[in-house]
C-alpha positions in Angstrom: 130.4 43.8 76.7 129.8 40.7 74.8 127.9 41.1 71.4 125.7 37.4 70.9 124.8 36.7 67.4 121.4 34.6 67.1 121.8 32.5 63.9 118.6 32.8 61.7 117.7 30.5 59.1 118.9 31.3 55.5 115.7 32.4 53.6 116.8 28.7 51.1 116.3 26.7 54.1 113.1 28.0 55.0 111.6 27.2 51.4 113.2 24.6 51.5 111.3 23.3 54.8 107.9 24.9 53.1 108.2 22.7 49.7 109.2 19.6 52.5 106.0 20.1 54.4 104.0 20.9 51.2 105.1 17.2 49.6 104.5 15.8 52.6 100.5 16.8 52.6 100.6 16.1 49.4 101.7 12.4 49.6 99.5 11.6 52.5 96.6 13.2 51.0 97.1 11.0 47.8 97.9 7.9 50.0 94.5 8.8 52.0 92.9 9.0 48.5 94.0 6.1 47.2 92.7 4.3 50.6 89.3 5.6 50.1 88.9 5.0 46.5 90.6 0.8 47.4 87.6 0.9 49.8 84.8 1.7 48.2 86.0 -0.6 45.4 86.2 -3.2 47.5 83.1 -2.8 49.1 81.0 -2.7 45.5 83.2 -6.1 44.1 83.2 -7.7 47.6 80.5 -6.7 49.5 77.0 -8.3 50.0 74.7 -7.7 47.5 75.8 -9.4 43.9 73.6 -7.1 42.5 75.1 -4.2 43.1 78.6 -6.3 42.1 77.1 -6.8 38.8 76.4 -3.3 38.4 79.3 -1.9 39.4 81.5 -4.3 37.3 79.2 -3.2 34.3 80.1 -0.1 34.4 83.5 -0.1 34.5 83.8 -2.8 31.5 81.8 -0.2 29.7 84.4 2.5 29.8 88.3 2.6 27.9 90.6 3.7 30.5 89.0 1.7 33.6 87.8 -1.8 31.9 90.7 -3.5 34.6 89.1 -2.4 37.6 86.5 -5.1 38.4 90.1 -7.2 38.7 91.2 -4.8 41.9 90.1 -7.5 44.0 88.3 -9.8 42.0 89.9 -13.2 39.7 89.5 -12.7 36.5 87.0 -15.5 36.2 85.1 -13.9 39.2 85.1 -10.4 36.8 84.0 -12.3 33.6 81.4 -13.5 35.4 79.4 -10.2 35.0 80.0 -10.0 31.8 77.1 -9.2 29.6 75.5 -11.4 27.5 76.8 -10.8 23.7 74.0 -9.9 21.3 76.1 -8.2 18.3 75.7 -11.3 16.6 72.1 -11.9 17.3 69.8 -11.6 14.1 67.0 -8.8 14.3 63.8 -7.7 13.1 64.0 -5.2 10.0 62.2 -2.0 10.5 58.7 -1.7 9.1 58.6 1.3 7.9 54.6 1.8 6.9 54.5 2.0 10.9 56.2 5.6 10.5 54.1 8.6 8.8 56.4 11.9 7.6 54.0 14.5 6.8 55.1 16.7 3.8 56.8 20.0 4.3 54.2 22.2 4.5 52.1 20.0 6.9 54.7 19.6 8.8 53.7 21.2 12.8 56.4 23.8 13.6 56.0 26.4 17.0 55.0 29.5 17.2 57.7 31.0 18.4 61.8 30.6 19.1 63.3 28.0 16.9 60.7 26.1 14.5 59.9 22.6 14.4 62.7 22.2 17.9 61.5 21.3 21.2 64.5 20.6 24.0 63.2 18.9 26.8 65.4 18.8 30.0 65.4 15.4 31.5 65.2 14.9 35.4 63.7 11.2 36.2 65.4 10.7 39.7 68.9 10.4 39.8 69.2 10.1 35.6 69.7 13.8 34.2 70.3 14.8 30.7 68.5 16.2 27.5 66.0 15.9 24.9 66.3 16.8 21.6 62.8 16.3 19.7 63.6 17.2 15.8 60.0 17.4 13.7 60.8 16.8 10.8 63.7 14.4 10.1 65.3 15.6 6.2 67.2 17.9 9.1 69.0 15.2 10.8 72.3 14.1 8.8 75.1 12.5 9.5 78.4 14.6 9.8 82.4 13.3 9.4 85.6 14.6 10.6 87.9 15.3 8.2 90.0 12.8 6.0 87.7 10.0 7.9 90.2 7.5 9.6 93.2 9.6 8.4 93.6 11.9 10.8 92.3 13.2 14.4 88.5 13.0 14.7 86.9 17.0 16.0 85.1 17.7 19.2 81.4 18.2 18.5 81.5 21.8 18.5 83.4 22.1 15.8 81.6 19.0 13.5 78.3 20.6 13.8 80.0 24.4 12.4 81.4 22.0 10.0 78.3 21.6 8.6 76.8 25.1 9.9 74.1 23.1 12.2 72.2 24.2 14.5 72.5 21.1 17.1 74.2 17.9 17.7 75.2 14.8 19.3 78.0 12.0 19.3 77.2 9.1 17.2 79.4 5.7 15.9 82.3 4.2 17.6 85.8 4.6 16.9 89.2 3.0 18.2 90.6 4.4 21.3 93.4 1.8 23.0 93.3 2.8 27.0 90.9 5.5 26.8 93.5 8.0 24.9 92.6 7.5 21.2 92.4 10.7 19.0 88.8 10.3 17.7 90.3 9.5 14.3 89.2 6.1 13.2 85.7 4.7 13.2 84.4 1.0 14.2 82.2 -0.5 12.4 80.1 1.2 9.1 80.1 4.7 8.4 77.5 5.6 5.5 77.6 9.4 4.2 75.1 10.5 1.5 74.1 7.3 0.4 78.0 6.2 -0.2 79.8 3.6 2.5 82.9 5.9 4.0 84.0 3.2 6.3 83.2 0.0 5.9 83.5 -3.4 4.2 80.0 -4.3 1.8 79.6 -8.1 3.1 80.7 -7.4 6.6 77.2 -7.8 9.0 76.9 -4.5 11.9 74.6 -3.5 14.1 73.3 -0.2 12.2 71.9 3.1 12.9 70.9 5.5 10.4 68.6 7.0 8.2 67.4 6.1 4.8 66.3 8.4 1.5 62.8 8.9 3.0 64.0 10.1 6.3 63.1 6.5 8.4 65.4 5.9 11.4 66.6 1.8 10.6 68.0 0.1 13.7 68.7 -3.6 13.9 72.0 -5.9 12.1 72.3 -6.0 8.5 75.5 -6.3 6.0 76.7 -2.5 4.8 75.6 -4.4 1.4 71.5 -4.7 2.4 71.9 -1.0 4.0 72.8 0.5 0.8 70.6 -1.4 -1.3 68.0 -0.3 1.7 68.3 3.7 0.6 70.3 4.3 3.3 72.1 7.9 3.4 73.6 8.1 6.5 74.2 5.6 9.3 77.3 4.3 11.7 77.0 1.1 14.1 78.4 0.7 17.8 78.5 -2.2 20.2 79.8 -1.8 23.7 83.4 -3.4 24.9 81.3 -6.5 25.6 79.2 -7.0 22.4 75.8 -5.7 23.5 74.5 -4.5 20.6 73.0 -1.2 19.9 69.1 -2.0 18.9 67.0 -0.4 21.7 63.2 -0.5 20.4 62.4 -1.8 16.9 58.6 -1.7 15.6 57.8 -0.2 19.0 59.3 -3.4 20.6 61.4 -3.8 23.6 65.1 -5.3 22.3 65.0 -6.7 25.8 68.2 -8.5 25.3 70.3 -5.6 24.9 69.0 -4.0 28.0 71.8 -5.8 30.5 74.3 -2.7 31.3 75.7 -0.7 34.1 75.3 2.8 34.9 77.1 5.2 32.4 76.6 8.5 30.4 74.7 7.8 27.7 73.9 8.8 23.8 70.8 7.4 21.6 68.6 7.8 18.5 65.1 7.7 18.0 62.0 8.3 16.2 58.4 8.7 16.3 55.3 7.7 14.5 55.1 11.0 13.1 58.4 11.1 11.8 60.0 13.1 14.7 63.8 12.3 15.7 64.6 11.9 19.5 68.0 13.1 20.0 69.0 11.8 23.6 72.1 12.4 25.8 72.2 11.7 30.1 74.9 12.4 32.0 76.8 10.6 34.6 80.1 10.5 36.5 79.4 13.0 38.5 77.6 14.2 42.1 74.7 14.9 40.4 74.0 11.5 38.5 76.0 8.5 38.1 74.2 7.9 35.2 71.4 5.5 33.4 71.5 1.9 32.3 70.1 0.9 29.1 66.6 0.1 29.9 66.8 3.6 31.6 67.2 4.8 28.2 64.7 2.8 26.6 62.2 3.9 29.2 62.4 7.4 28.3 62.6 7.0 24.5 59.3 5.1 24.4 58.0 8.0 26.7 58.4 10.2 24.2 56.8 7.8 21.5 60.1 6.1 20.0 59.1 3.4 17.9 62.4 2.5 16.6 65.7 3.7 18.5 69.1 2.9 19.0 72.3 3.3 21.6 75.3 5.4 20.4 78.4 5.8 21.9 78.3 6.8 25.4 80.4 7.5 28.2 83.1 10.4 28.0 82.0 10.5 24.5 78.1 11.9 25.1 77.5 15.3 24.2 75.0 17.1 23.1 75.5 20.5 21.4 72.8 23.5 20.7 73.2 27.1 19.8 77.1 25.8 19.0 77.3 25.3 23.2 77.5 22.0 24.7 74.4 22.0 26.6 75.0 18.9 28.5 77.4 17.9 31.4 80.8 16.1 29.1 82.1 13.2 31.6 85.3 13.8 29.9 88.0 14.9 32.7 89.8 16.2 29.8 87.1 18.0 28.3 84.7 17.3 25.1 86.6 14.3 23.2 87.7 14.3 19.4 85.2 12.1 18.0 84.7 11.0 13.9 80.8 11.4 13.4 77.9 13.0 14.4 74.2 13.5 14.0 74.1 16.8 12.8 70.7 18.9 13.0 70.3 21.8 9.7 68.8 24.5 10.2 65.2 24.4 8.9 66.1 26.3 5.4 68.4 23.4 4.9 67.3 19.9 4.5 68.8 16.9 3.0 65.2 14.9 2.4 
């Protein structure tokens, strides 16, 4: 009788075929991917409603890493087109600051119960999600650094605020970061710690942010010089990619002309009448919310009675941090980003008024 030998495949061959079939999916899923994604982009730079063009173009000039998109399928003429309007260099009002009232410490309303003189607010206004940080009395509110400022790699948020044992935070300045993969290290513009300029040149104009020795939130352009001699203690400056400057309300008026945005995460700063500080972060990039423009975030700081406020950095960079969590949803695919300051909140035993 004949013995027939069936010839299997060797177990190499079969893994082999498995990795083959594996790549395969992978590849055309990526290809299919990339289709979509060409699509959609073409559809917002080419499709029928310029508003939505503008929009869309916005937003991606806004961010590091994607700034080139809007190019896709668009001349570069057509994609400077949607530029916003440049108002870094445009003069502004100074802050009158008799229109802002700090009761003294012991006057000063605090809640009955859970964490004193802190109220978080959690913001839901149709499709633009984020939170509220309303901080009553403002000596709390400081400005923290990483360390060896523009020396070395900035810290995620987390860590700044137990830096400075506080008890919430947010992002704040600008700082350098070529293709979206800088380390957080080196600021833009003017940093101003405890009344002395950390970064910084004294007859160089910036659009500024910060705090002076009475606890009044100044927004508007000024040189680091006029800050100091100002009172200032703490303060940075940011512009977007574009030069939109960072003044959002000053003297309870609309900067309408920094308004013109896209749709991104964002960060800002207020204050009240009563001395309050607003502490604002909204997310985007995500299912959930895409995110808010600019006069989205000036609508919901004047809500809340901002009479002078201004726009931080946003995008990956907007965090907010509470009960040393971040409370907020970080755009960051890469998680929280390394960042060189922060507004720091004290507890209430701790003040720097």
């Amino acid at each position: 009788m004949k013995n027939t030998k069936r010839n299997h495949p060797s177990g190499g061959s079969a893994v082999l075929r498995h990795l083959g079939r594996t790549l395969f999916f992978l590849i055309w899923t990526l290809l299919l991917t990339a289709i979509v994604l060409l699509g959609v982009i073409y559809v917002m730079e080419k499709g029928p409603s310029p508003t939505l063009t503008a929009m869309f173009c916005r937003s991606m000039r806004e961010t590091s890493a994607l700034r080139w998109v809007p190019t896709v399928f668009l001349t570069e003429a057509e994609a400077d087109s949607y530029k916003t309007v440049v108002t870094e260099d445009v003069d502004t009002e100074a802050v009158n600051t008799s229109l802002i009232h700090i009761a003294a410490g012991d006057e000063q309303i605090t809640e009955q119960s859970g964490e004193p003189s802190l109220q978080l607010i959690d913001i839901a206004e149709g499709r633009v999600k984020g939170k509220l940080l309303i901080v009553k009395d403002p000596s709390r509110v400081i400005l923290g650094t990483s360390d060896n400022l523009g020396r070395q790699a900035g810290l995620q948020l987390t860590d700044l605020v137990a830096k400075y044992g506080g008890v919430a935070g947010i992002n704040a300045g600008g700082f350098n970061d070529e293709n979206g993969l800088g380390n957080g290290g080196i600021p833009q513009g003017l940093v101003i710690t405890q009344g002395d300029m950390a970064w910084g040149n004294p007859g160089t104009t910036y659009n500024v942010i910060g705090f002076d020795g009475d606890n009044i939130l100044h927004v508007g352009r000024m040189t680091a010089r006029n800050a100091l001699s100002l009172g200032i203690r703490n303060a940075v400056s940011f512009v977007t990619h574009d030069g939109l400057a960072s003044a959002l309300i000053i003297n309870g008026e609309i900067q309408t002309q920094n308004l013109a945005s896209g749709v991104n995460p964002r960060t800002a700063i207020g204050q009240r009448s009563d001395g309050a500080v607003l502490l604002l972060v909204l997310d985007g990039r995500s299912i959930n919310t895409l995110g808010a423009t600019m006069e989205n975030t000036c609508d919901i700081l004047l809500r809340y009675g901002a009479v002078n406020a201004g726009n931080l950095d946003g995008g990956s960079s907007s965090v907010m941090v509470y009960g040393g969590e971040i409370i907020n949803n970080c755009a960051s695919v890469t998680g929280p980003r390394k960042i060189p300051t922060g507004f720091i909140v004290l507890p209430e035993e701790v003040s720097h008024g």
